[in-house]
C-alpha positions as CSV (number, residue, x, y, z in Angstrom):
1,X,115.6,50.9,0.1
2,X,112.0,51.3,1.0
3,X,109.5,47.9,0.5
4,X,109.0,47.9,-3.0
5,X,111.8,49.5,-4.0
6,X,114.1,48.5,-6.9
7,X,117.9,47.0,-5.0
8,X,119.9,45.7,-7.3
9,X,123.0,47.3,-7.6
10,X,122.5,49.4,-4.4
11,X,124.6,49.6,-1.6
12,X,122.7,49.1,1.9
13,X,124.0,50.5,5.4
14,X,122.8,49.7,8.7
15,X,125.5,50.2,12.1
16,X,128.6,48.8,11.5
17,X,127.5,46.5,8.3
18,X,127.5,47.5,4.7
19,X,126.2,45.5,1.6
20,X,128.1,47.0,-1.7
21,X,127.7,45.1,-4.7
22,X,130.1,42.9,-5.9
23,X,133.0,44.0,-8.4
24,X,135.7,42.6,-10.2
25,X,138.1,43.6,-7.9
26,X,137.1,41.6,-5.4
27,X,137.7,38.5,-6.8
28,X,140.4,37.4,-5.6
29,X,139.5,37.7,-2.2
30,X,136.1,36.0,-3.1
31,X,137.7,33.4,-4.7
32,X,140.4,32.9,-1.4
33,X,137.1,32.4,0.5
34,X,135.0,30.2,-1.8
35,X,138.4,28.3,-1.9
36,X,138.2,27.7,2.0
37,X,137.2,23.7,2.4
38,X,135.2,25.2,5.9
39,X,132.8,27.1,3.5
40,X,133.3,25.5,0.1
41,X,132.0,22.2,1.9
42,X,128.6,24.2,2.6
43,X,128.1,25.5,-1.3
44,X,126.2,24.4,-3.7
45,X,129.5,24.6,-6.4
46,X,133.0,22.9,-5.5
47,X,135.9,24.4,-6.9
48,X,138.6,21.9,-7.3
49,X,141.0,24.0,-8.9
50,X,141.1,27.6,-7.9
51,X,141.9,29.8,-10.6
52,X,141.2,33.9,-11.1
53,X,140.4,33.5,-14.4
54,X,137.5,30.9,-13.6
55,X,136.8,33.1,-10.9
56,X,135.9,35.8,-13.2
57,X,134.0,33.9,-15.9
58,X,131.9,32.9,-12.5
59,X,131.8,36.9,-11.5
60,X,130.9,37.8,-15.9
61,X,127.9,35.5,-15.9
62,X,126.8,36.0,-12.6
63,X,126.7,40.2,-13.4
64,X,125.0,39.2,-16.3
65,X,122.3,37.4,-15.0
66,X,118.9,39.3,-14.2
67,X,117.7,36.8,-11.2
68,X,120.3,37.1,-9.0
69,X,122.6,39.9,-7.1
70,X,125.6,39.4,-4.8
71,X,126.7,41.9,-2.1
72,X,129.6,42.1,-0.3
73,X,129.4,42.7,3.4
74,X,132.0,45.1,4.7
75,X,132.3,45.1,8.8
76,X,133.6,48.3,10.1
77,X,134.5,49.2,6.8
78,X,136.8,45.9,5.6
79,X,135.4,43.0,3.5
80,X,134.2,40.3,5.5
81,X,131.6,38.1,3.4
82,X,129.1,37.6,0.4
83,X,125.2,37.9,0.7
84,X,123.2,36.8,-2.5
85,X,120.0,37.1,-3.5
86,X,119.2,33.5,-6.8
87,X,116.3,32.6,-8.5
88,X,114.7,36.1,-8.5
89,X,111.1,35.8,-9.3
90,X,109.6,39.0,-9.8
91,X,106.5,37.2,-10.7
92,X,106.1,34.9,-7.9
93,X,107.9,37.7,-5.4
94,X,110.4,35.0,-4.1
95,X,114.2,34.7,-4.1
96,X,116.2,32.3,-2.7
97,X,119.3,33.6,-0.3
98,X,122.6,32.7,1.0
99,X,125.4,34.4,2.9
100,X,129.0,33.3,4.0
101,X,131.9,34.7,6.3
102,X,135.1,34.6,4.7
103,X,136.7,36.1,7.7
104,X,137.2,33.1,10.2
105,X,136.8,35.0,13.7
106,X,133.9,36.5,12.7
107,X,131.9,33.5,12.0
108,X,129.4,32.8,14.9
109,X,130.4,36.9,16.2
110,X,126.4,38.2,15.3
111,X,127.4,39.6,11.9
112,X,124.7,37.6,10.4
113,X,121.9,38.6,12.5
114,X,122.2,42.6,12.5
């Protein structure tokens, strides 16, 4: 997308790194990673019991949400992580963001910074 372009919901490309949105089908492997005490230690929500169906009432009111939008990053074409945009102020033209690695070998590889 171009500056000042509408992304939500759209799938960005650049190298070997791909941002799709998020779907229900990925939430089981969304929920292994958020489930992993080496990144669930650095979130702002514990889970103390892991559970799909939690898992996707999290995924329902996220998707319904207007101020925020969750990617997932795909590395040479596999799922590696989650990128989010929160607190979307189209107003104030602000966001907050976060991302994570759910793949542990990749974590400190340069994903993050291409």
């Amino acid at each position: 997308p171009c500056p000042g372009e509408d992304m939500t919901r759209s799938t960005i490309e650049f190298e070997d790194i791909r941002l799709r949105p998020m779907h229900e089908d990925d939430q089981e492997l969304v929920l292994k990673w958020r489930s992993d005490p080496e990144l669930s230690k650095w979130m702002y929500t514990d889970i103390k019991s892991p559970s799909i169906d939690l898992q996707r009432k999290w995924f329902a009111g996220i998707s319904a949400r207007t101020d925020c939008e969750y990617w997932m990053i795909e590395y040479q074409k596999q799922p590696v992580g989650v990128v989010n945009l929160a607190a979307i102020s189209e107003e104030n033209k602000r966001t907050d963001w976060a991302f994570y690695l759910g793949i542990t070998h990749l974590r400190g590889a340069g994903i993050g910074s291409k």
